[in-house]
PDB file with one MODEL, atoms N, CA, C and O in Angstrom:
MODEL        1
ATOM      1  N   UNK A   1     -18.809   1.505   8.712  1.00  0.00           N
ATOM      2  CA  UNK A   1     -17.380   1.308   8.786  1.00  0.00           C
ATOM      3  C   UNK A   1     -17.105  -0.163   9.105  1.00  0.00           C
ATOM      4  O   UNK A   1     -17.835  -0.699   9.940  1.00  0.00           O
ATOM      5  N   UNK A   2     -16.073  -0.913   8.496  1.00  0.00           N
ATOM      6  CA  UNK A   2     -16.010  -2.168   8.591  1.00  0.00           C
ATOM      7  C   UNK A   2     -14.745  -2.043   9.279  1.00  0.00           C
ATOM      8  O   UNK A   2     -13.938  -1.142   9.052  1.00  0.00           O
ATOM      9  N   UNK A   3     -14.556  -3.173  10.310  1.00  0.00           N
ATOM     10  CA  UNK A   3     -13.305  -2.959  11.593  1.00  0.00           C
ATOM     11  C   UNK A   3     -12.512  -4.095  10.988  1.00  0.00           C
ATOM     12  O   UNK A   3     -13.371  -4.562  10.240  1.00  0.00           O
ATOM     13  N   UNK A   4     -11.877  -4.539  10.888  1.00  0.00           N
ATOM     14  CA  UNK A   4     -10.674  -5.195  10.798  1.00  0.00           C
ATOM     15  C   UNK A   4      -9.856  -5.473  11.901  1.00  0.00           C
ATOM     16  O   UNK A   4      -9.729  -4.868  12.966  1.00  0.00           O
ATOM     17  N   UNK A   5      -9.116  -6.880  11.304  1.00  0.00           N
ATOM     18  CA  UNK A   5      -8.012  -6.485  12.655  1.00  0.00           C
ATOM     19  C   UNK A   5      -6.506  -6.456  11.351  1.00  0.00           C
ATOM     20  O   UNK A   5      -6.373  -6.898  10.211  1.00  0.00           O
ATOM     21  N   UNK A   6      -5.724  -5.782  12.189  1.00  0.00           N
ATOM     22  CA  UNK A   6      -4.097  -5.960  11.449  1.00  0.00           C
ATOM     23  C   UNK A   6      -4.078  -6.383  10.442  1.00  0.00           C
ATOM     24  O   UNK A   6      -4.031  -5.887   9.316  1.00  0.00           O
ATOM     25  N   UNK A   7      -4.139  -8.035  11.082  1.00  0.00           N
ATOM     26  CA  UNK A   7      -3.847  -8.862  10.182  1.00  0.00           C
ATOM     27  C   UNK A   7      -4.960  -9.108   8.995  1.00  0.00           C
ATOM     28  O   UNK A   7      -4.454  -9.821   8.129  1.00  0.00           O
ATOM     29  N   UNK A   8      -5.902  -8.856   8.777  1.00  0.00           N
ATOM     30  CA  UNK A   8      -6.917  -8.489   8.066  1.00  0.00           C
ATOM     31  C   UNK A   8      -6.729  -7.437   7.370  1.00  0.00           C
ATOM     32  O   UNK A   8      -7.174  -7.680   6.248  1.00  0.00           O
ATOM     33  N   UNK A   9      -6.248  -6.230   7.420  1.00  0.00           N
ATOM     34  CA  UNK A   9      -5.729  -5.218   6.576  1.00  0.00           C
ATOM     35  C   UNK A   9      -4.502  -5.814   6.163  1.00  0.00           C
ATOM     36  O   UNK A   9      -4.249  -5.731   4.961  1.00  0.00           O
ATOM     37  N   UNK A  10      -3.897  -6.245   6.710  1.00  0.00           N
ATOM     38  CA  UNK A  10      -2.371  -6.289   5.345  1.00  0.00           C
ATOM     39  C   UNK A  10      -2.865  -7.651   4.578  1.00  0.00           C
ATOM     40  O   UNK A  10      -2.175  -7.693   3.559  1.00  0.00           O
ATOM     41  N   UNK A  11      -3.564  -8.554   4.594  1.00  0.00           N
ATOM     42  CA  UNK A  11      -3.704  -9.457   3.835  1.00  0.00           C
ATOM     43  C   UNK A  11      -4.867  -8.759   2.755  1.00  0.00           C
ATOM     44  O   UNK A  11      -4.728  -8.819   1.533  1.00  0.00           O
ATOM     45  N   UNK A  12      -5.988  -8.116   3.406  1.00  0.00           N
ATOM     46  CA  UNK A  12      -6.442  -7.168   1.703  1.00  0.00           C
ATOM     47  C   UNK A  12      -5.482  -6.088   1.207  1.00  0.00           C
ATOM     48  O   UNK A  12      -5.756  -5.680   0.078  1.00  0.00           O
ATOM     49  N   UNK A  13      -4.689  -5.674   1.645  1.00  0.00           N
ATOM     50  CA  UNK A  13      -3.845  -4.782   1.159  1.00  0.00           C
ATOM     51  C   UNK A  13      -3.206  -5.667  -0.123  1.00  0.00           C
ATOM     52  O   UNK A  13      -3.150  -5.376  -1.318  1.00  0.00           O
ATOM     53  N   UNK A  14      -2.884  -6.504   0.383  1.00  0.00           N
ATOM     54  CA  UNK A  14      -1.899  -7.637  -0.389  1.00  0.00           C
ATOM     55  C   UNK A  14      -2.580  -8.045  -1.773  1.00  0.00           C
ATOM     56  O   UNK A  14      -2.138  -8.041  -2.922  1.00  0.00           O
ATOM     57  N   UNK A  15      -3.808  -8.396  -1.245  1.00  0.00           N
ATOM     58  CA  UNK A  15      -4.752  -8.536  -2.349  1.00  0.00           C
ATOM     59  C   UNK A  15      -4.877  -7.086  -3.362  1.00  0.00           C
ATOM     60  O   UNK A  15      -4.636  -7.225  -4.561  1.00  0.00           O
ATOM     61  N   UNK A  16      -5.075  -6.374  -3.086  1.00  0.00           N
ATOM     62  CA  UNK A  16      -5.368  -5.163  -3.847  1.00  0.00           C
ATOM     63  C   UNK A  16      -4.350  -4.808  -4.367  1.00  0.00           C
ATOM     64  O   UNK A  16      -4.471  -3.959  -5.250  1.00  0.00           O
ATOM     65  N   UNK A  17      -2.704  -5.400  -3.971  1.00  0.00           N
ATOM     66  CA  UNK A  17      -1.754  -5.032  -4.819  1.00  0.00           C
ATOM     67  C   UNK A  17      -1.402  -6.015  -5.874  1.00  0.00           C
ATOM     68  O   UNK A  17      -1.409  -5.769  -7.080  1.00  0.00           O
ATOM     69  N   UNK A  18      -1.052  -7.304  -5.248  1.00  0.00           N
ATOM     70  CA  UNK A  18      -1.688  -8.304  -6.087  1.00  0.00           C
ATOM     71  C   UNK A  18      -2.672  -8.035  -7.709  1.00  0.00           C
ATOM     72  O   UNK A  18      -2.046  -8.186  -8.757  1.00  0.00           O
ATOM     73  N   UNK A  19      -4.047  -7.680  -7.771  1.00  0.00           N
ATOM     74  CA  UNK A  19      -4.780  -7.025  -9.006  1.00  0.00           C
ATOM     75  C   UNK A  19      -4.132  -5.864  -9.712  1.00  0.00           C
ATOM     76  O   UNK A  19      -4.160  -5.667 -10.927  1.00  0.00           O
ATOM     77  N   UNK A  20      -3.408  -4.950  -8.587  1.00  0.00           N
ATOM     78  CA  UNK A  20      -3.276  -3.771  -9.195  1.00  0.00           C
ATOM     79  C   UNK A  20      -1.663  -3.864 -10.350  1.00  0.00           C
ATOM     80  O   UNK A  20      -1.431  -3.379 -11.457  1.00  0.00           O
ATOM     81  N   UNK A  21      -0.625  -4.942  -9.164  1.00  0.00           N
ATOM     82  CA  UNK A  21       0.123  -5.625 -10.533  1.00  0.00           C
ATOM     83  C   UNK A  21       0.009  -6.789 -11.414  1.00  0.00           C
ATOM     84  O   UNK A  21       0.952  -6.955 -12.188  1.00  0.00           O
ATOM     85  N   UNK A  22      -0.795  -7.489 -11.446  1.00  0.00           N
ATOM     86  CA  UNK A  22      -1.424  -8.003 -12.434  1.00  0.00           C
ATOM     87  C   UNK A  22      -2.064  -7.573 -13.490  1.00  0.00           C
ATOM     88  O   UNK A  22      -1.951  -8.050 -14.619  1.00  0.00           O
ATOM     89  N   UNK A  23      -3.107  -6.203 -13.010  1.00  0.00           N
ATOM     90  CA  UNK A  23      -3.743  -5.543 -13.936  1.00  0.00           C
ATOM     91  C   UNK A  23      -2.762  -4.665 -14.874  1.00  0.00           C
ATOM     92  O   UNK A  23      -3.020  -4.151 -15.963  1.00  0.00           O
ATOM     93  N   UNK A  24      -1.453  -4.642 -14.064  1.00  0.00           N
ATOM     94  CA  UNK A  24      -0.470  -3.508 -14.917  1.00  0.00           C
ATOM     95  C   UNK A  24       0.531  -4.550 -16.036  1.00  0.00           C
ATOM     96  O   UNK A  24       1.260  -4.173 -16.954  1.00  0.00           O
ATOM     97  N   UNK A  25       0.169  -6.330 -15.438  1.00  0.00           N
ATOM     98  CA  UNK A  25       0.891  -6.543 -16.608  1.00  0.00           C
ATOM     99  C   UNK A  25       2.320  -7.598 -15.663  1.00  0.00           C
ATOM    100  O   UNK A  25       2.927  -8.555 -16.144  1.00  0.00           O
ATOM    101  N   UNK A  26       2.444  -7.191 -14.717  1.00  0.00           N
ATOM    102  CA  UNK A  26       4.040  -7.193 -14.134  1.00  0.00           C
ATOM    103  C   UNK A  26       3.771  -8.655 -13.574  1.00  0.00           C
ATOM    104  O   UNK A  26       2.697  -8.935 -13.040  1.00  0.00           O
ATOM    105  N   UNK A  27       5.023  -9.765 -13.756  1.00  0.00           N
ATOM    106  CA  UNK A  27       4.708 -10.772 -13.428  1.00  0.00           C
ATOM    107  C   UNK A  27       5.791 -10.730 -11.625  1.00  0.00           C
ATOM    108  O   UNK A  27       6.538  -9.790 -11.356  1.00  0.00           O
ATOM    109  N   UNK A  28       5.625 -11.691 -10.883  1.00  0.00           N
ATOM    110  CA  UNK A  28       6.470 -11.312  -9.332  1.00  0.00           C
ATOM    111  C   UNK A  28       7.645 -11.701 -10.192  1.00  0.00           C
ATOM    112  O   UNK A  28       8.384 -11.041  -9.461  1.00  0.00           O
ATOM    113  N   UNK A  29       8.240 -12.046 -10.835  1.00  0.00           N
ATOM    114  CA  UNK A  29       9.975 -11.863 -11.328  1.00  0.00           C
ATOM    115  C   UNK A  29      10.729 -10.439 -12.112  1.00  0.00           C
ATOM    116  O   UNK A  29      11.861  -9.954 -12.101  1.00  0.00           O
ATOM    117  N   UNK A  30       9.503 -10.120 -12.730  1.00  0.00           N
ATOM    118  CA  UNK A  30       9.572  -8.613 -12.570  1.00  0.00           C
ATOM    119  C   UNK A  30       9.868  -7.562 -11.935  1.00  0.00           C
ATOM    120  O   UNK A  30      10.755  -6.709 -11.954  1.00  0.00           O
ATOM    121  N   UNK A  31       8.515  -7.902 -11.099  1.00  0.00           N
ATOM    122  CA  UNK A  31       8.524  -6.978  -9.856  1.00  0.00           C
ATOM    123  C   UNK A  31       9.925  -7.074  -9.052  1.00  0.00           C
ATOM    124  O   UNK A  31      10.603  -6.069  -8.836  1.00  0.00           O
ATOM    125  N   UNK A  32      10.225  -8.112  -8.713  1.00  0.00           N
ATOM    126  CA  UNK A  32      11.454  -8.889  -8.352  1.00  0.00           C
ATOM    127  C   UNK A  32      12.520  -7.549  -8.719  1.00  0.00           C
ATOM    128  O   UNK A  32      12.714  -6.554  -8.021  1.00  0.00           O
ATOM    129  N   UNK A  33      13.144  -7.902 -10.092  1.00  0.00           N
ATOM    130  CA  UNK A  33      14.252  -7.659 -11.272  1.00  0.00           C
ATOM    131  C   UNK A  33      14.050  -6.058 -10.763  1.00  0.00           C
ATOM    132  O   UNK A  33      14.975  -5.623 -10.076  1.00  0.00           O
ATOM    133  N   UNK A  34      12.837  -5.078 -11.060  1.00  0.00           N
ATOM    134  CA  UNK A  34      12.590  -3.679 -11.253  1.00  0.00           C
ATOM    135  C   UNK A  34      12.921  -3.307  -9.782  1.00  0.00           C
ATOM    136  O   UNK A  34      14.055  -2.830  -9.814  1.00  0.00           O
ATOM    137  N   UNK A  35      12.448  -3.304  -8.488  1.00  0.00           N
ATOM    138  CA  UNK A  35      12.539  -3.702  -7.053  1.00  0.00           C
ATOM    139  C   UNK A  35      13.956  -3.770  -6.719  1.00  0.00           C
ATOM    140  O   UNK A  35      14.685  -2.792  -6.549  1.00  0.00           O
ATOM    141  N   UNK A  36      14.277  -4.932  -6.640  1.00  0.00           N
ATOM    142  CA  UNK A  36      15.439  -5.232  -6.174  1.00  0.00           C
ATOM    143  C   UNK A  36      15.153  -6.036  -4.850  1.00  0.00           C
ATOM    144  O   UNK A  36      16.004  -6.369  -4.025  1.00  0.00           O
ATOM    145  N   UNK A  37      13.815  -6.286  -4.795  1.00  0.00           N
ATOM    146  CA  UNK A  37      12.869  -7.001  -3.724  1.00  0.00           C
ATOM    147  C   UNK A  37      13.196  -8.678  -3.657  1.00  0.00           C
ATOM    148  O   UNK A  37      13.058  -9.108  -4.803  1.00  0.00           O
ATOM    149  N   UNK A  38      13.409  -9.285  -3.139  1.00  0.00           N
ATOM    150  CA  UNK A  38      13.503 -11.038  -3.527  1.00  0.00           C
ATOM    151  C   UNK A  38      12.281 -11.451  -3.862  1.00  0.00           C
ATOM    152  O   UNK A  38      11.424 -11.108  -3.048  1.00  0.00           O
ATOM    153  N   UNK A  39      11.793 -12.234  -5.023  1.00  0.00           N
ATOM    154  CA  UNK A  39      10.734 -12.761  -5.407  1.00  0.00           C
ATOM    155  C   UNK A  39       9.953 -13.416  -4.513  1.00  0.00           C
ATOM    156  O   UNK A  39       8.749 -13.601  -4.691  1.00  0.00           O
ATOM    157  N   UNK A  40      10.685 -13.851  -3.370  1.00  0.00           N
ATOM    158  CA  UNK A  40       9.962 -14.763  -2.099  1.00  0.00           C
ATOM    159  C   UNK A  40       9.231 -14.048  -1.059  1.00  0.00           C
ATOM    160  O   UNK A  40       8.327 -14.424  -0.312  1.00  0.00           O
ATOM    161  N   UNK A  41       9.934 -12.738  -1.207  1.00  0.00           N
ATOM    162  CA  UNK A  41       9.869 -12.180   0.081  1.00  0.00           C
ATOM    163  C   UNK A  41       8.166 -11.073  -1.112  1.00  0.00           C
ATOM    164  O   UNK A  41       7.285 -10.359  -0.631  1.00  0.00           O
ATOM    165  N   UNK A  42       8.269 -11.235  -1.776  1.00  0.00           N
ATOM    166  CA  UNK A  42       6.940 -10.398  -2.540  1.00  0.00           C
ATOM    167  C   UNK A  42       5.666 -11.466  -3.155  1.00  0.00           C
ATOM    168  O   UNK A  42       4.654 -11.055  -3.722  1.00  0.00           O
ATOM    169  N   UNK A  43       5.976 -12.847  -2.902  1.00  0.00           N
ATOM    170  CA  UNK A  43       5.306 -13.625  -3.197  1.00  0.00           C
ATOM    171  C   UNK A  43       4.894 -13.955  -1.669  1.00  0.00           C
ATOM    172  O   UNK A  43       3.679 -13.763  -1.623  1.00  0.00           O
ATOM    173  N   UNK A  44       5.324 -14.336  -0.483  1.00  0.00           N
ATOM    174  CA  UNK A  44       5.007 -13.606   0.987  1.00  0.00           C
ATOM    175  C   UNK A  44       3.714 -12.515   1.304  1.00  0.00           C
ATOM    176  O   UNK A  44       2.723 -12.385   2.022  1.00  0.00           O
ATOM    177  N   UNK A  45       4.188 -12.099   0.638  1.00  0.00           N
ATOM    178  CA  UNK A  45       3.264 -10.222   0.763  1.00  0.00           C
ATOM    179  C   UNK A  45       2.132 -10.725   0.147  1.00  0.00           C
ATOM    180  O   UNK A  45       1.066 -10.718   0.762  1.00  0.00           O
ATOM    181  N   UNK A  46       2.223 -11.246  -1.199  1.00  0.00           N
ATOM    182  CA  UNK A  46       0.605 -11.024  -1.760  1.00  0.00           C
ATOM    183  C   UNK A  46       0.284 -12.457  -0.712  1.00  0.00           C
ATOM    184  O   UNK A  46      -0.126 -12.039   0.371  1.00  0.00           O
ATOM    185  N   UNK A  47       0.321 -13.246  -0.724  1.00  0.00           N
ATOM    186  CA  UNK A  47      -0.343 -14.020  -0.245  1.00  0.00           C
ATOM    187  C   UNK A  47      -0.431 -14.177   1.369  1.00  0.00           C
ATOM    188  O   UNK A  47      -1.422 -14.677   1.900  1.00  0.00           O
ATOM    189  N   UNK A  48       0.545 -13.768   2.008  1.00  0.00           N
ATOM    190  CA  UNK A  48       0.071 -13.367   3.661  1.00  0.00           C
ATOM    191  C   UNK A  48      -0.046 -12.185   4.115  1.00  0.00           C
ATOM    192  O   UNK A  48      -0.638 -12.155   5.193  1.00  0.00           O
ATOM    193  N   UNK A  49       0.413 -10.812   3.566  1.00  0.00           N
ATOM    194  CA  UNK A  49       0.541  -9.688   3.953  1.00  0.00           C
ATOM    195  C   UNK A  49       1.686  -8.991   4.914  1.00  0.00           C
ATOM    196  O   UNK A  49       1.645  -8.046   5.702  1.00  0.00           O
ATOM    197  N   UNK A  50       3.071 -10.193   4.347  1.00  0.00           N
ATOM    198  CA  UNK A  50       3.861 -10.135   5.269  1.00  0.00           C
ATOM    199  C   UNK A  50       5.141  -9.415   4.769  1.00  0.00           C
ATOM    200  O   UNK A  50       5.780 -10.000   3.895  1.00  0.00           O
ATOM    201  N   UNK A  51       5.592  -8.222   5.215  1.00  0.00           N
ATOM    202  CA  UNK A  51       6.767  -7.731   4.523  1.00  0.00           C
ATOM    203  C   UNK A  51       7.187  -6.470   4.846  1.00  0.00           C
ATOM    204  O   UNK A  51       6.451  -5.662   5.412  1.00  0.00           O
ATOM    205  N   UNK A  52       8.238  -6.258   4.549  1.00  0.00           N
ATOM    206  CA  UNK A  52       8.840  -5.057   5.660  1.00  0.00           C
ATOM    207  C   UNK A  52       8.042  -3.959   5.152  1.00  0.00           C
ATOM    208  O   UNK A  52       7.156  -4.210   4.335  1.00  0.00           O
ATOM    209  N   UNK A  53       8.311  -2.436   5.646  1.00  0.00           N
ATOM    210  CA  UNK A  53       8.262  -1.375   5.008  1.00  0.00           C
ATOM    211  C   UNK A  53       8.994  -0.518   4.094  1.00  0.00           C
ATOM    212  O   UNK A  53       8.546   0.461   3.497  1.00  0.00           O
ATOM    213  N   UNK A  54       9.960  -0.910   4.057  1.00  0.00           N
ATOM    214  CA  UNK A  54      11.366  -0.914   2.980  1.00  0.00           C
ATOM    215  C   UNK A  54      10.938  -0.980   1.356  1.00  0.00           C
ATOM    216  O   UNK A  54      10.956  -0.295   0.333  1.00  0.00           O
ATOM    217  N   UNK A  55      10.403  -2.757   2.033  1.00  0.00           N
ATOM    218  CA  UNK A  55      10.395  -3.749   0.771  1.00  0.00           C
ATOM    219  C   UNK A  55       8.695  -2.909   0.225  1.00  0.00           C
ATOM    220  O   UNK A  55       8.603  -2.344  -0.864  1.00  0.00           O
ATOM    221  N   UNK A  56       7.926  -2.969   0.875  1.00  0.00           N
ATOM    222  CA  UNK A  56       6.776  -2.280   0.739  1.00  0.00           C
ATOM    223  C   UNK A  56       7.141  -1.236  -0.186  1.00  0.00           C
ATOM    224  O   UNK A  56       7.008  -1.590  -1.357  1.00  0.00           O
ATOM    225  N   UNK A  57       7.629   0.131   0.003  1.00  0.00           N
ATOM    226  CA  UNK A  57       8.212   1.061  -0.427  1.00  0.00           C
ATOM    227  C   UNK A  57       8.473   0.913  -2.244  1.00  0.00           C
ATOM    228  O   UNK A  57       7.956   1.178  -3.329  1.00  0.00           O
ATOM    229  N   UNK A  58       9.795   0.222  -1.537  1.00  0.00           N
ATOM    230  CA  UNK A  58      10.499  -0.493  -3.093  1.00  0.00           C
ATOM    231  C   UNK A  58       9.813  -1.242  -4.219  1.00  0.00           C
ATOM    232  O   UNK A  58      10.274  -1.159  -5.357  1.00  0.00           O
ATOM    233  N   UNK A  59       8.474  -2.142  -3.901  1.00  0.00           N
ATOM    234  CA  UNK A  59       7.554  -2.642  -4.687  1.00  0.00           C
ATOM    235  C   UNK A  59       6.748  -1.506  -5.629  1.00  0.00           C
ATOM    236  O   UNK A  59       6.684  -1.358  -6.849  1.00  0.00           O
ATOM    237  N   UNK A  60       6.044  -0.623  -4.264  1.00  0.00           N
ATOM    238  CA  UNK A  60       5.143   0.075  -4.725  1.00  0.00           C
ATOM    239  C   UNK A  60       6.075   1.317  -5.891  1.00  0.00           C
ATOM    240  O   UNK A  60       5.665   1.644  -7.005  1.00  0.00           O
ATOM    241  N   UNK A  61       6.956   1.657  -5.440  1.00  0.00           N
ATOM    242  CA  UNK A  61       7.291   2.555  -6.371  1.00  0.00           C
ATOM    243  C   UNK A  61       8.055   1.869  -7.799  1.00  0.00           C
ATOM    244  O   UNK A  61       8.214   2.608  -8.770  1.00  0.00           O
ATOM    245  N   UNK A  62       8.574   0.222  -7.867  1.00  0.00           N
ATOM    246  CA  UNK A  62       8.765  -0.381  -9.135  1.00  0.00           C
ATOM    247  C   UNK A  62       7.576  -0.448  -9.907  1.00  0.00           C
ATOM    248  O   UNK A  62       7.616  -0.935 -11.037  1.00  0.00           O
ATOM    249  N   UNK A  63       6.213   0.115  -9.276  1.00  0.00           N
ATOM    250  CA  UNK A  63       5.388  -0.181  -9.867  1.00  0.00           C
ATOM    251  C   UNK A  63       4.566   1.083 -10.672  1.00  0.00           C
ATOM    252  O   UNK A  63       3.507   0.985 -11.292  1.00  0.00           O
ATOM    253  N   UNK A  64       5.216   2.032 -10.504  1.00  0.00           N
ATOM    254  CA  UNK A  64       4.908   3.331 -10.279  1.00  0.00           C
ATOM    255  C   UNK A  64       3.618   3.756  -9.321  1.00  0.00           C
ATOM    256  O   UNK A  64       2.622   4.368  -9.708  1.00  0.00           O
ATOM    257  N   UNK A  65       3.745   3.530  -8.680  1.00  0.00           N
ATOM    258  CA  UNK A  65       2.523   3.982  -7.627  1.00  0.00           C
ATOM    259  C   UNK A  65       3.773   4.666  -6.015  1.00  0.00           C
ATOM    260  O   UNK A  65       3.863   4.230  -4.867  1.00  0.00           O
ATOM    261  N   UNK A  66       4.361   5.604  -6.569  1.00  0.00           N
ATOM    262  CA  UNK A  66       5.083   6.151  -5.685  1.00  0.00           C
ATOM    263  C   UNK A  66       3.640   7.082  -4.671  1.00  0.00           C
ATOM    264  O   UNK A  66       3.496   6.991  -3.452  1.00  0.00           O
ATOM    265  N   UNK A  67       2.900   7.777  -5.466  1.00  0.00           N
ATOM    266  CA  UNK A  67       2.317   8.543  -4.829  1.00  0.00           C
ATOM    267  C   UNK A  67       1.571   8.016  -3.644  1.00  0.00           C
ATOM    268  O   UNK A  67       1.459   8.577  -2.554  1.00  0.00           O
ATOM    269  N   UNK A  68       0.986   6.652  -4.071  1.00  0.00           N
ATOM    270  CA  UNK A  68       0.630   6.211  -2.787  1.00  0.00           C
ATOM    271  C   UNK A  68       0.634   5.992  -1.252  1.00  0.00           C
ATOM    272  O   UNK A  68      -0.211   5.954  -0.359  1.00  0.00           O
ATOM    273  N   UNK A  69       2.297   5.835  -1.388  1.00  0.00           N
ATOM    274  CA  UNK A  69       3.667   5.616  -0.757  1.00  0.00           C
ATOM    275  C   UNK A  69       3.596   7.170   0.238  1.00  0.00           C
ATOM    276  O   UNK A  69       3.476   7.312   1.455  1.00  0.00           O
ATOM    277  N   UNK A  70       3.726   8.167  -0.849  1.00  0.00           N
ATOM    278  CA  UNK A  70       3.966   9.192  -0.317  1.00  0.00           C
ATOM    279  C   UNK A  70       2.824  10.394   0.629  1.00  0.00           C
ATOM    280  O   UNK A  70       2.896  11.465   1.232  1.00  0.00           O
ATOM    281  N   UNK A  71       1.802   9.332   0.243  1.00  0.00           N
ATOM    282  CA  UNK A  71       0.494  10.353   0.872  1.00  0.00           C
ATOM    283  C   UNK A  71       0.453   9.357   2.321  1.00  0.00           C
ATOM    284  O   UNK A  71      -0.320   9.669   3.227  1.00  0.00           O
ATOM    285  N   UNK A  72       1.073   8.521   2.404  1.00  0.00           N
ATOM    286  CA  UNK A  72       0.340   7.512   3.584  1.00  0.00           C
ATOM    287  C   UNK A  72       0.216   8.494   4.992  1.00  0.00           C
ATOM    288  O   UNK A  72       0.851   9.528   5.198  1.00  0.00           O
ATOM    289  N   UNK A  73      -0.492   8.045   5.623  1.00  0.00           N
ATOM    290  CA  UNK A  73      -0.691   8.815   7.274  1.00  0.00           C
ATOM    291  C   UNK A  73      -0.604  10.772   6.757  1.00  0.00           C
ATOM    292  O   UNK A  73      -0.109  11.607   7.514  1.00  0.00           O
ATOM    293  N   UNK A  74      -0.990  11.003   5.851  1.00  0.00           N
ATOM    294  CA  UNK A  74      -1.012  12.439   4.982  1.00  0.00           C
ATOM    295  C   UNK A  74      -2.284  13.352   5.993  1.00  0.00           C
ATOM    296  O   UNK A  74      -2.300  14.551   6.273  1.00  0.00           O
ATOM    297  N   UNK A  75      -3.297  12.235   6.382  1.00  0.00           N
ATOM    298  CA  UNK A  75      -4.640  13.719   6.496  1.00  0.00           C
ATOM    299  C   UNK A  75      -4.567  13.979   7.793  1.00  0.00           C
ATOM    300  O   UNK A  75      -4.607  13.168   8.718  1.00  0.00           O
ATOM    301  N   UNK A  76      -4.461  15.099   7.837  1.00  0.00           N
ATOM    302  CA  UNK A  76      -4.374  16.403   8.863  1.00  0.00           C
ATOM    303  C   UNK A  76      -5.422  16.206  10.095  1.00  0.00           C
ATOM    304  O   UNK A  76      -6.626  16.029   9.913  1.00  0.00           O
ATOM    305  N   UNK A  77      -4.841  16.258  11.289  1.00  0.00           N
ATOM    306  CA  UNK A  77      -5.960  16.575  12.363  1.00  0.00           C
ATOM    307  C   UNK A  77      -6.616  17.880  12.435  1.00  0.00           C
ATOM    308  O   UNK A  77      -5.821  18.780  12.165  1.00  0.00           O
ATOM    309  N   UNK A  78      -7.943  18.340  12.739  1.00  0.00           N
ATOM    310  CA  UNK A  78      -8.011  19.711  12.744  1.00  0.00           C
ATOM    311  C   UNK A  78      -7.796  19.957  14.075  1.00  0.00           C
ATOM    312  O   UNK A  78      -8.115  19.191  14.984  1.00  0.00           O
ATOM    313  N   UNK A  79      -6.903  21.720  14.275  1.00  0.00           N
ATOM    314  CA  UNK A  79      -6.167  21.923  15.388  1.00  0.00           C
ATOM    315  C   UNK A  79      -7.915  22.783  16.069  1.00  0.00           C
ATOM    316  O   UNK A  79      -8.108  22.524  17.257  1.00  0.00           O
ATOM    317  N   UNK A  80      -8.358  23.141  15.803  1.00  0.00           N
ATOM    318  CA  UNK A  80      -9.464  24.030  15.656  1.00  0.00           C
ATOM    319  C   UNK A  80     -10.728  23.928  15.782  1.00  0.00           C
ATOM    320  O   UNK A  80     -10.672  23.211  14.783  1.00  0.00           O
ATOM    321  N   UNK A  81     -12.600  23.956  16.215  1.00  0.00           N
ATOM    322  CA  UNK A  81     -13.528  23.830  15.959  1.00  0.00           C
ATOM    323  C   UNK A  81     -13.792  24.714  14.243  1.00  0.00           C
ATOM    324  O   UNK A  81     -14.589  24.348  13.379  1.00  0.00           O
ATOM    325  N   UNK A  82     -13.153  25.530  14.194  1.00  0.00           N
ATOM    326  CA  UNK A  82     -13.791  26.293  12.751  1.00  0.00           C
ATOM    327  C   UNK A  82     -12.748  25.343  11.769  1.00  0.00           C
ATOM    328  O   UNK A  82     -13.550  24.699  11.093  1.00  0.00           O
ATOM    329  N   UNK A  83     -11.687  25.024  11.445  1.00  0.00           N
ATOM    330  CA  UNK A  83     -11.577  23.838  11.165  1.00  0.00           C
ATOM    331  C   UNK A  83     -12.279  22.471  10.530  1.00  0.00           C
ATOM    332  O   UNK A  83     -12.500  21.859   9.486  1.00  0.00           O
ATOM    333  N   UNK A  84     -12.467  22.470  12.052  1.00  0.00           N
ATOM    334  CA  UNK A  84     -13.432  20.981  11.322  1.00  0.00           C
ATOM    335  C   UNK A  84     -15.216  21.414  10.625  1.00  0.00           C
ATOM    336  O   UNK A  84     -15.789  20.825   9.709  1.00  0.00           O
ATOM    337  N   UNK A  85     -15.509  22.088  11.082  1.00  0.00           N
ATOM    338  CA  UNK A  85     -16.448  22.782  10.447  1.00  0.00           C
ATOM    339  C   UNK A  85     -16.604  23.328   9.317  1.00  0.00           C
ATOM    340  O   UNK A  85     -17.700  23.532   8.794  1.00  0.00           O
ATOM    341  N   UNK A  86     -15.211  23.692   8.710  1.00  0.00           N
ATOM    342  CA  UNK A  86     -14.569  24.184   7.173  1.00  0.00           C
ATOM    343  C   UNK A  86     -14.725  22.803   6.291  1.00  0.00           C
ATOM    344  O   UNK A  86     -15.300  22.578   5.227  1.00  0.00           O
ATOM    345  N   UNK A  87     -13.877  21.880   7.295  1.00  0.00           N
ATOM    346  CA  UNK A  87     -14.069  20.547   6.644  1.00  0.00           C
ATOM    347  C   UNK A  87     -15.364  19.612   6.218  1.00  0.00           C
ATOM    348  O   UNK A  87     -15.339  18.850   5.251  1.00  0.00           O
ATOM    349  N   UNK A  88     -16.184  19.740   6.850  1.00  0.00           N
ATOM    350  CA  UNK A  88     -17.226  19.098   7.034  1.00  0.00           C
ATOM    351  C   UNK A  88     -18.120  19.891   6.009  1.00  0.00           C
ATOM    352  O   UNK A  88     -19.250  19.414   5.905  1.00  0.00           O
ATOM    353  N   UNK A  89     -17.945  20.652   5.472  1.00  0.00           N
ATOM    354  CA  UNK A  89     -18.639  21.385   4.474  1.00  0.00           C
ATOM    355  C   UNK A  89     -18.410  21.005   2.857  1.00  0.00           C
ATOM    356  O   UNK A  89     -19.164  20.898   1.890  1.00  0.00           O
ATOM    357  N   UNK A  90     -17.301  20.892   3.028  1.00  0.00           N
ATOM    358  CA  UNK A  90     -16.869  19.802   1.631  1.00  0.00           C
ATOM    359  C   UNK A  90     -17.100  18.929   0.945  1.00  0.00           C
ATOM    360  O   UNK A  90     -16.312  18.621   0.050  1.00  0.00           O
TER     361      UNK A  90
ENDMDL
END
């Protein structure tokens, strides 16, 4: 497991969104226009990892990657020992 701090996760985050709209094509005035995001405030993000959760939101789903969005903080604690034992079998 590799530890990070914060600020180390939102700046690869940034990066990985960064490729993932590039790879789709979308230039940041785009993203911008589709969003409704300010081009500054998403040119910010890829390159420091700095930006609300709003704007976060609003990017990711101009981009179609709503689902992403929507699974975040998603996996379940197990309430249970048979539980995690169900799990761990998978």
């Amino acid at each position: 497991m590799i530890l990070e701090t914060p600020c180390e996760m939102a700046e690869n985050a940034a990066k990985r969104f960064r490729k993932l709209r590039t790879a789709k094509g979308v230039t940041l005035k785009d993203l911008s226009v589709r969003s409704g995001v300010p081009y500054s405030t998403i040119r910010r993000f890829e390159s420091r990892g700095e930006i609300s959760f709003l704007s976060l939101v609003k990017i990711a789903s101009a981009l179609g990657e709503d689902q992403e969005i929507t699974c975040l903080f998603e996996r379940t604690v197990p309430q249970t020992i048979e539980e995690v034992i169900r799990e761990n079998r998978r």
